[in-house]
Backbone as JSON, one array per atom type, in Angstrom:
{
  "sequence": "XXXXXXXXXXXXXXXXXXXXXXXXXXXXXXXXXXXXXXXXXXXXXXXXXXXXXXXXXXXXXXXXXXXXXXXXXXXXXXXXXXXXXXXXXXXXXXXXXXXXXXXXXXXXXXXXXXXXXXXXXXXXXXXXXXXXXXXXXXXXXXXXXXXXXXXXXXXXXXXXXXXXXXXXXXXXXXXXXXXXXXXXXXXXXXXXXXXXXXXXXXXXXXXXXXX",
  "N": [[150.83, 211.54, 64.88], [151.87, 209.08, 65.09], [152.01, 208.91, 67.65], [149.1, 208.99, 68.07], [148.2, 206.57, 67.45], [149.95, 204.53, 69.12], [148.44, 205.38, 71.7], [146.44, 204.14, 70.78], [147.22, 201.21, 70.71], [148.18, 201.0, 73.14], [146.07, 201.24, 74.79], [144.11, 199.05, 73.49], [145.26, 197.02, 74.38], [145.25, 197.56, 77.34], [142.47, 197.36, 77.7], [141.59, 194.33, 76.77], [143.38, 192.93, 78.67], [142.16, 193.83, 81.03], [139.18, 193.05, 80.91], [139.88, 189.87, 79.57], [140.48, 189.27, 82.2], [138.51, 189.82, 83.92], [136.61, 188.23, 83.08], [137.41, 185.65, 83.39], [138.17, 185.24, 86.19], [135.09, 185.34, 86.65], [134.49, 182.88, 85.8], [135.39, 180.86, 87.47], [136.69, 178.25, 89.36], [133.75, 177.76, 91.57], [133.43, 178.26, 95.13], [134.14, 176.54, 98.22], [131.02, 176.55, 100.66], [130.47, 177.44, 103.6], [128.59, 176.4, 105.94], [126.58, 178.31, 107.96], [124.53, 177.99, 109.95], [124.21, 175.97, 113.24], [124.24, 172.83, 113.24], [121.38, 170.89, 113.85], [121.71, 168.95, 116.96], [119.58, 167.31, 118.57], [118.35, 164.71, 118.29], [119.76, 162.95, 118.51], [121.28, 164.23, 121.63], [119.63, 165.09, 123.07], [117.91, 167.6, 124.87], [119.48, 168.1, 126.97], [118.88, 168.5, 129.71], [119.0, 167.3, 133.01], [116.7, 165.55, 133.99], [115.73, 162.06, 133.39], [113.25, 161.75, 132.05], [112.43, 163.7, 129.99], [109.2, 166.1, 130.66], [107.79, 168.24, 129.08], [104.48, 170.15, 128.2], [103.59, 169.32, 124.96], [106.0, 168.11, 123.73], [107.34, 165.55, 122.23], [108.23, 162.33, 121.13], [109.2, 159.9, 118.46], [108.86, 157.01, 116.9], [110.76, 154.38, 115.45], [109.53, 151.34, 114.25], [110.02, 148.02, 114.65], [109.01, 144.44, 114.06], [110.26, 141.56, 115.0], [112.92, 142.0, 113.32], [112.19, 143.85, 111.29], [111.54, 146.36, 109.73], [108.57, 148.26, 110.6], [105.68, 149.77, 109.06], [104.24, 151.08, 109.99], [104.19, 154.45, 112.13], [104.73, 154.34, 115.76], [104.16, 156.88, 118.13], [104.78, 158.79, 120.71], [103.24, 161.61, 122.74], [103.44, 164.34, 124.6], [100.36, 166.16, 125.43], [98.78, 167.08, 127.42], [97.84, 168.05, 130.6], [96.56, 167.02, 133.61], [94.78, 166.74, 136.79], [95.25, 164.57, 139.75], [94.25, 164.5, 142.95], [96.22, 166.48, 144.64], [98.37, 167.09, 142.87], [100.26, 167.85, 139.74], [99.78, 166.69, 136.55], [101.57, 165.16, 133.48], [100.1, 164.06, 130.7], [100.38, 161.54, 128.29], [100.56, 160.36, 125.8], [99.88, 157.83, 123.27], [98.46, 157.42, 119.8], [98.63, 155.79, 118.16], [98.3, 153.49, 119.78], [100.52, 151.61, 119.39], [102.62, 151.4, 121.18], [101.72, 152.15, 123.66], [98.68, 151.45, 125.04], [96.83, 152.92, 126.74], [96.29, 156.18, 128.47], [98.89, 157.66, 129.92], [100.13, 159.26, 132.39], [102.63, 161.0, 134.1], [104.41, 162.68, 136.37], [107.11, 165.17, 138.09], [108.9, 163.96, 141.02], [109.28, 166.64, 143.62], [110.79, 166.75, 145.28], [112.57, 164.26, 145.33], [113.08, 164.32, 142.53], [112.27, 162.25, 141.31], [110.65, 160.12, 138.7], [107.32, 159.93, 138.39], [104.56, 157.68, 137.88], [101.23, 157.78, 137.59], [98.39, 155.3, 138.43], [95.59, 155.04, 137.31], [93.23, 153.04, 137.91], [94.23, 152.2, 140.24], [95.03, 154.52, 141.95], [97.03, 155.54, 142.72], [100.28, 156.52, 142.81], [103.37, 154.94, 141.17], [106.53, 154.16, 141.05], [108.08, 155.55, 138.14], [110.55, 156.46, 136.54], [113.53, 156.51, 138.1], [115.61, 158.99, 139.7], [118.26, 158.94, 140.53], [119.68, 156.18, 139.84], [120.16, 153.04, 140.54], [122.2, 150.06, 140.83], [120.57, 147.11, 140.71], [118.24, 148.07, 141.81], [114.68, 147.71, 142.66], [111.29, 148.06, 141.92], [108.05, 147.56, 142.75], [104.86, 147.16, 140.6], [101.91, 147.54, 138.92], [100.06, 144.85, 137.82], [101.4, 142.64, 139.14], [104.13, 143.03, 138.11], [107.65, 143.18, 138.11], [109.81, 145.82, 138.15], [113.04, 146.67, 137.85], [116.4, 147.99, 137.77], [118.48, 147.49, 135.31], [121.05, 147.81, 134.22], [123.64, 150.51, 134.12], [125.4, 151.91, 132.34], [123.98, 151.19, 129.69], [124.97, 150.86, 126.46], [123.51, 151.67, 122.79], [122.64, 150.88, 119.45], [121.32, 153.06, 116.86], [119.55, 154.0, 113.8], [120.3, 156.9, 113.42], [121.93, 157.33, 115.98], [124.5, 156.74, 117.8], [124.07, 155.61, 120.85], [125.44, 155.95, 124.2], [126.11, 155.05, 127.82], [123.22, 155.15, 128.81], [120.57, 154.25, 130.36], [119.15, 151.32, 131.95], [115.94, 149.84, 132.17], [114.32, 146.61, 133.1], [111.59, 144.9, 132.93], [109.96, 142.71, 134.96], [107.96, 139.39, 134.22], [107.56, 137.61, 137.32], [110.34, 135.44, 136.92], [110.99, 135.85, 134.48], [112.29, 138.4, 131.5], [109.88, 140.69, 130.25], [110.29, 142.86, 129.1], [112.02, 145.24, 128.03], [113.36, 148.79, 128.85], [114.9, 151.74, 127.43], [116.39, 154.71, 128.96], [117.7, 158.21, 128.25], [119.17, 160.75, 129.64], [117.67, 164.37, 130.04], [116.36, 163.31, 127.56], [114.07, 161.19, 127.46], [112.46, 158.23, 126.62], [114.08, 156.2, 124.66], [114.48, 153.47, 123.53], [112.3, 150.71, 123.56], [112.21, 147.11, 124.11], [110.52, 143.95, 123.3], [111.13, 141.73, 124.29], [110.02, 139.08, 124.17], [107.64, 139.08, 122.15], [108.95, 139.98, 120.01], [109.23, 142.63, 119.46], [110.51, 145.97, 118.43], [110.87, 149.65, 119.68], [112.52, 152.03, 118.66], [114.0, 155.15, 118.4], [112.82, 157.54, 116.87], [112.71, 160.34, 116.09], [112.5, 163.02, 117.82], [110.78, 166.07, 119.61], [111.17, 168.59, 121.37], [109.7, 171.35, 123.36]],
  "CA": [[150.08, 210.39, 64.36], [152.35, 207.56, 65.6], [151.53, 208.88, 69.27], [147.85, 208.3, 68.98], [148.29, 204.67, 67.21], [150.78, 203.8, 70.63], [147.72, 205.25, 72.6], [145.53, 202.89, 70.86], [147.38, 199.82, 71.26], [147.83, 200.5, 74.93], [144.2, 201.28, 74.97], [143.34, 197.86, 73.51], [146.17, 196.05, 75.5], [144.9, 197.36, 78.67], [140.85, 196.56, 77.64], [141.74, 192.9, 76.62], [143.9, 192.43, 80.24], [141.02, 193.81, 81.91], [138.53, 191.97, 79.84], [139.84, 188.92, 79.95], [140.9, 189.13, 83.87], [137.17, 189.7, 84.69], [135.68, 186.96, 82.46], [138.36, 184.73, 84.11], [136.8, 185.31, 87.87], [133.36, 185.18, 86.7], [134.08, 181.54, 85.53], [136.67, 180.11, 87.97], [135.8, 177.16, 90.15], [132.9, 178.05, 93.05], [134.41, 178.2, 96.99], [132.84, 176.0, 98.92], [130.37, 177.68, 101.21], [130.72, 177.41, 104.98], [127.49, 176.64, 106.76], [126.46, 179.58, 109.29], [123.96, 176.96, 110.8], [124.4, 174.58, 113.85], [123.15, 171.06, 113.42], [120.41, 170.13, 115.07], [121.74, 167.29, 117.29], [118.63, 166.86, 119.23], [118.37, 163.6, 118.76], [121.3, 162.76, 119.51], [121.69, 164.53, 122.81], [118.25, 165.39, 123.88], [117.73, 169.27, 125.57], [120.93, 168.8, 128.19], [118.83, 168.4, 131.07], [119.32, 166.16, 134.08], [116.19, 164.37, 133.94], [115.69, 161.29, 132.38], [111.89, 161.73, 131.06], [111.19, 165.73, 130.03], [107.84, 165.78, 130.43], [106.76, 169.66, 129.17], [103.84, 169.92, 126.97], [104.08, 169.13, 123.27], [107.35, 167.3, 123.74], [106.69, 164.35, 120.52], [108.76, 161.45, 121.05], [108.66, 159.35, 117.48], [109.83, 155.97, 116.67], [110.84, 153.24, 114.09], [108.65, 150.19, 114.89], [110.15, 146.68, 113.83], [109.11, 143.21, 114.26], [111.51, 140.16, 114.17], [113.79, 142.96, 113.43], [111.52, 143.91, 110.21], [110.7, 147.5, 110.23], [106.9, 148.0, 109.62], [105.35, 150.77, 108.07], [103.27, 151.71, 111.37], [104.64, 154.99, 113.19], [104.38, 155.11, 116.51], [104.9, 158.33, 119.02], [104.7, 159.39, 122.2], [103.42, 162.56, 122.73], [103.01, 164.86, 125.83], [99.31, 166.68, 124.74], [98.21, 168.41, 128.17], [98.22, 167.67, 131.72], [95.57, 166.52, 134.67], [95.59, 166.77, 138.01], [94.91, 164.53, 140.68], [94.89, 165.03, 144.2], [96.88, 167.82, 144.65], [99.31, 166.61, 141.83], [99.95, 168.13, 138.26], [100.48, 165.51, 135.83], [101.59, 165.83, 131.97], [99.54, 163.06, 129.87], [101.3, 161.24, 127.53], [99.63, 159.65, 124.71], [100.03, 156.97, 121.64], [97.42, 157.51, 119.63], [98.54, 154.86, 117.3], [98.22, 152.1, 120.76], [101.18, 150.07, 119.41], [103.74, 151.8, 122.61], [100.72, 152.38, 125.05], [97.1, 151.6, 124.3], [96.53, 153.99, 127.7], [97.06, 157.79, 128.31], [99.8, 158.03, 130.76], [99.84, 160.55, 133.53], [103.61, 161.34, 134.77], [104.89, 163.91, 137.17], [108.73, 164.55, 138.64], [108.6, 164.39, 142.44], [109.87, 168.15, 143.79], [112.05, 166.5, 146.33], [113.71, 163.22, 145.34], [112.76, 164.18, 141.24], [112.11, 160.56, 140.53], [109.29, 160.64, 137.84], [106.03, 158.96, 139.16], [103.27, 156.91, 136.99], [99.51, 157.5, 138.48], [97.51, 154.5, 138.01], [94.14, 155.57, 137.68], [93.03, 151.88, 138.54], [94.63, 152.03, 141.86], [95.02, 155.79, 141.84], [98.45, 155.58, 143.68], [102.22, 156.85, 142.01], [104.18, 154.16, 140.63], [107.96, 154.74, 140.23], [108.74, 154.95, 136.44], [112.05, 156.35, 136.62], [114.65, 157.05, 139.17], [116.07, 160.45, 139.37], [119.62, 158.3, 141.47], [119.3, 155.02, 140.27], [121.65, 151.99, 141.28], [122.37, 149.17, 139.83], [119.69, 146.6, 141.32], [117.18, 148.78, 142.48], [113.68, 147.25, 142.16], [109.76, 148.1, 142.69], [106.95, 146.12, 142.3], [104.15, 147.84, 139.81], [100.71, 146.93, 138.91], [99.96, 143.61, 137.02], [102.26, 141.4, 139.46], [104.5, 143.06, 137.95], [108.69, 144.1, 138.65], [110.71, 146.85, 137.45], [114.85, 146.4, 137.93], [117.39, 148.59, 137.43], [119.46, 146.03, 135.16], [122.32, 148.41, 133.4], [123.62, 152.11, 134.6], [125.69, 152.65, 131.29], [124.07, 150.42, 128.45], [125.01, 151.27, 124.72], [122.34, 151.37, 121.78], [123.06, 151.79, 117.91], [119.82, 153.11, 116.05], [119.69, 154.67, 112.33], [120.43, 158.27, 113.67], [122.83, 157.77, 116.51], [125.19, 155.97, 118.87], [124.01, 155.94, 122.49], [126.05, 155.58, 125.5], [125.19, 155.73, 129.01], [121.51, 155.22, 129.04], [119.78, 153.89, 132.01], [117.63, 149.62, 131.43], [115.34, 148.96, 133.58], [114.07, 145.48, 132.82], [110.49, 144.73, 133.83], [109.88, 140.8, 135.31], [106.84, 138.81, 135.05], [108.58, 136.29, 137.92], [111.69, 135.09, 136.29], [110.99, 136.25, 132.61], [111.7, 139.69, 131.56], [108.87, 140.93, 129.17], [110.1, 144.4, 128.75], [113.69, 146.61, 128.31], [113.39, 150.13, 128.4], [116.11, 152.49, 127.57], [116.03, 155.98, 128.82], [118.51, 159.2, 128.58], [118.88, 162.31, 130.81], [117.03, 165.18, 128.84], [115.28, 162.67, 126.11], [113.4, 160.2, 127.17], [112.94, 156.97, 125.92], [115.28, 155.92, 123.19], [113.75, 152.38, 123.17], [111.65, 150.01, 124.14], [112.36, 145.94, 123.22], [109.68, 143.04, 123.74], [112.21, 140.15, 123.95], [108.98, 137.5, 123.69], [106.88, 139.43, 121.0], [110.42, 140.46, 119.08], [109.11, 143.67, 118.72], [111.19, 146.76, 119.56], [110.52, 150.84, 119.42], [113.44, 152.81, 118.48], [113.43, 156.16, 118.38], [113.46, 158.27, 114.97], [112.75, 161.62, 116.24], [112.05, 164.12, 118.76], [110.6, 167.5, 119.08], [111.08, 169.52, 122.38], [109.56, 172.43, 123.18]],
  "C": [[150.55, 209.1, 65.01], [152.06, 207.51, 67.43], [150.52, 208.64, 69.39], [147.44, 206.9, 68.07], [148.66, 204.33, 68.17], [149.44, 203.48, 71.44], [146.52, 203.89, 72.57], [145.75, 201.96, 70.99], [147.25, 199.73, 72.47], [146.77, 200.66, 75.24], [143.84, 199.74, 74.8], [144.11, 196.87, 74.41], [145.84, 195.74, 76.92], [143.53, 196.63, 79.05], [141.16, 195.65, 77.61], [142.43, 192.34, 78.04], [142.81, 192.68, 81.23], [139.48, 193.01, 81.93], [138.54, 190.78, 80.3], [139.91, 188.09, 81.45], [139.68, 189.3, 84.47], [136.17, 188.67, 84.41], [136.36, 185.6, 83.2], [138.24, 184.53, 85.43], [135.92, 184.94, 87.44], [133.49, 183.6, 86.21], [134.79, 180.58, 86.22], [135.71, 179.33, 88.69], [134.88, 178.1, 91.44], [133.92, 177.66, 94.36], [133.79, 177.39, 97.46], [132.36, 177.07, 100.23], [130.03, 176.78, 102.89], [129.49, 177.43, 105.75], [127.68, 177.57, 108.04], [125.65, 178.53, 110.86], [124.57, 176.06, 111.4], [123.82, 173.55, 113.77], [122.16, 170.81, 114.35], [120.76, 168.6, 115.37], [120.55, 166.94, 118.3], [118.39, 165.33, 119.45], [119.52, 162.98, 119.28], [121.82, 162.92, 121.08], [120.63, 164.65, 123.89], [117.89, 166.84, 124.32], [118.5, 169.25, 126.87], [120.34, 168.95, 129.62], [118.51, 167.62, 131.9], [118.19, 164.96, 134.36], [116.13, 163.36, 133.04], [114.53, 161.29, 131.38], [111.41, 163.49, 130.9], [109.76, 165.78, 129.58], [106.7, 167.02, 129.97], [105.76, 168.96, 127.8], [104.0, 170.25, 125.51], [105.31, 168.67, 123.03], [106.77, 166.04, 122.92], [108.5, 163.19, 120.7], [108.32, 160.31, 119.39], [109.88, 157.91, 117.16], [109.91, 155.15, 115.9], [110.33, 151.98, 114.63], [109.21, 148.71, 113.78], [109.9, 145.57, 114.8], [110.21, 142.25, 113.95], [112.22, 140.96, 113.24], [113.5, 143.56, 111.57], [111.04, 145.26, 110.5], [109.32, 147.61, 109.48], [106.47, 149.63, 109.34], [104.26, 151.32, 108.49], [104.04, 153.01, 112.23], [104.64, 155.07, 114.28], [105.3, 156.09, 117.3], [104.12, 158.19, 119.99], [104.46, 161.0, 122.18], [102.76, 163.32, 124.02], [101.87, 166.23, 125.85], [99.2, 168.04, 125.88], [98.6, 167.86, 129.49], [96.4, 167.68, 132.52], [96.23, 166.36, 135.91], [94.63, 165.42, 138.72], [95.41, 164.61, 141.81], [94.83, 166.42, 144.06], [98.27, 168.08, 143.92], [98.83, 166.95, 140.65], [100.49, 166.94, 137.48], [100.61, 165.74, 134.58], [101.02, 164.33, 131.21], [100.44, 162.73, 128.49], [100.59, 160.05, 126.86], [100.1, 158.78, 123.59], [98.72, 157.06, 120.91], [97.4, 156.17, 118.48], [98.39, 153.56, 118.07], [99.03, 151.28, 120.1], [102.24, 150.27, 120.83], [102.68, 151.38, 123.42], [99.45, 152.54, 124.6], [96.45, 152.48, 125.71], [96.59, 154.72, 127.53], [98.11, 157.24, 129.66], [100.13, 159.26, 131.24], [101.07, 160.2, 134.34], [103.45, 162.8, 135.68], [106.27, 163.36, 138.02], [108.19, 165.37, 140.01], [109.6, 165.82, 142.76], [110.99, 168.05, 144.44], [112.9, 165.32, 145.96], [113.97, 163.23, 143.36], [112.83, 162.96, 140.67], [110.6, 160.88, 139.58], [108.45, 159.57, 138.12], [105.28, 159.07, 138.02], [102.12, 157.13, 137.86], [98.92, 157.04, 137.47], [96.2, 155.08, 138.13], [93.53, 154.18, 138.11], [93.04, 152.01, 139.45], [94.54, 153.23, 142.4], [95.51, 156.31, 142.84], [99.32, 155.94, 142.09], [102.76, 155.93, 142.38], [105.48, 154.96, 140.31], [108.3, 154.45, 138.81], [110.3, 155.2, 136.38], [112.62, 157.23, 137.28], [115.56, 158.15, 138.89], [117.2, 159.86, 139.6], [119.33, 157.27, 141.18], [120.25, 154.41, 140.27], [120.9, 150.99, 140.84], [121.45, 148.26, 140.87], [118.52, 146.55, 141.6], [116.41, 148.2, 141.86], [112.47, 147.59, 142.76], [108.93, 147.1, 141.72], [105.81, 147.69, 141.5], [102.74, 146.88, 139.58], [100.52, 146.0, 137.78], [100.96, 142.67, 137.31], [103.51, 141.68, 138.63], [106.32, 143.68, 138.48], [109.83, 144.99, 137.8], [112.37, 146.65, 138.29], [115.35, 146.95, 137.42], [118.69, 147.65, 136.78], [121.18, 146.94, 134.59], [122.04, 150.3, 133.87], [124.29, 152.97, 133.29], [125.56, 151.97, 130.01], [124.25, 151.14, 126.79], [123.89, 150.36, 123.61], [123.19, 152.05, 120.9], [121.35, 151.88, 117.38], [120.27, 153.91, 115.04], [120.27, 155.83, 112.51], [121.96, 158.59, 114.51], [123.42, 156.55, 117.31], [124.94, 156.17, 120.12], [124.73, 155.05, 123.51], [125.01, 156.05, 126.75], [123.53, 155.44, 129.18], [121.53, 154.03, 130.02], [118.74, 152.83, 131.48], [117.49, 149.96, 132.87], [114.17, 147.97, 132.89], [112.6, 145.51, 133.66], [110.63, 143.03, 133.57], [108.67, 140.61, 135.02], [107.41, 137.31, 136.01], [110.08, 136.52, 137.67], [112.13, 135.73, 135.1], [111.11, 137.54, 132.8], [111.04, 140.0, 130.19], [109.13, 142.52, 128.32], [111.54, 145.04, 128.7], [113.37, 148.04, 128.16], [115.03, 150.6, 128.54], [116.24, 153.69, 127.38], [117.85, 156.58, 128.74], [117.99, 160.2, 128.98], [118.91, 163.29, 129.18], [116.77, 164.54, 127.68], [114.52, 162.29, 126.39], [113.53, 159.11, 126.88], [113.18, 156.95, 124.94], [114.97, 154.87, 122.41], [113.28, 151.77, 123.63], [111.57, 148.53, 123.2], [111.23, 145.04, 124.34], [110.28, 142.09, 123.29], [110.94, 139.3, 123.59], [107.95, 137.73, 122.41], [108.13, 139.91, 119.91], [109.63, 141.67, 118.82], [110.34, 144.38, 119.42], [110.55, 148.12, 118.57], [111.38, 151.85, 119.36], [113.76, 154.17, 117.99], [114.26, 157.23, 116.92], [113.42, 159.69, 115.07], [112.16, 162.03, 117.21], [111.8, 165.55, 119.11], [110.48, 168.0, 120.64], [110.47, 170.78, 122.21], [110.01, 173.6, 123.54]]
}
């Protein structure tokens, strides 16, 4: 008799240690949990390759639009839809459909041999240099509307909402003396921004979608 009372205490001794030792896990603090996923730094870095404007189709450039440093509540984007040829030249069209960047389409292509990326004016319906595959500090062409493009900065820094950019590549457009225009590209993005020192606008870029 007194042997199977023992058994039952150590019976309940052992249930209640096991018992309570499993209710005691099931309520302890959570682990934290280790993302498997890499970040998308896209904006940030761009797609890692050497040109400055990637021009495949459906590439969506998108940007934060402020006045007198007022952001407005207008999106615009850049986006690379389809392509046209002339000549004997493929070109990738590049569109705003909202006309506050570019009330045009724009028709790029990267040359095969010096990969500088060429503008065709349909006006003139000659290639304009937009941007220099090698460019140096100085470098300047003339463009259509009396206008000049200048290589003013080889490693300028931008802060925008998203990221810190180094390195990016101005080229200042002139009318004369005045400049009316800053762009600021990176290798594998694109443009990052675009400022209108005399209209205070600028176009800073909020997102990008490669394909």
């Amino acid at each position: 008799m007194k042997s199977f009372k023992a058994i039952a205490i150590l019976f309940t001794i052992v249930f209640s240690t096991v018992y309570y030792g499993c209710k005691k896990d099931a309520t302890s603090d959570p682990q934290p949990i280790v993302p498997t996923v890499v970040p998308d730094n896209t904006i940030c870095d761009g797609n890692l390759k050497s040109t400055f404007y990637p021009i495949d189709s459906f590439t969506r450039w998108t940007y934060n639009y402020k006045l007198a440093g007022v952001t407005q509540s207008s999106v615009p984007f850049i986006i690379s839809v389809d392509s046209a040829t002339f000549g004997s030249y493929k070109y990738a069209m590049l569109v705003d459909t909202t006309s506050l960047l570019d009330t045009t389409v724009t028709y790029l292509r990267q040359d095969t041999t010096t990969f500088d990326i060429l503008n065709y004016n349909v006006g003139t319906s000659q290639d304009y240099l937009e941007v220099p595959a090698s460019p140096t500090i100085g470098q300047y062409w003339s463009i259509p509307g009396s206008l000049t493009k200048k290589v003013t900065n080889l490693s300028a820094d931008l802060h925008t909402d998203h990221c810190w950019y180094t390195n990016l590549l101005e080229i200042s457009v002139f009318r004369g003396n005045t400049v009316i225009f800053k762009y600021y590209y990176k290798r594998g993005f694109g443009l990052v921004d675009r400022i209108d020192p005399i209209n205070l606008k600028e176009f800073a870029i909020s997102d990008v979608h490669f394909r």
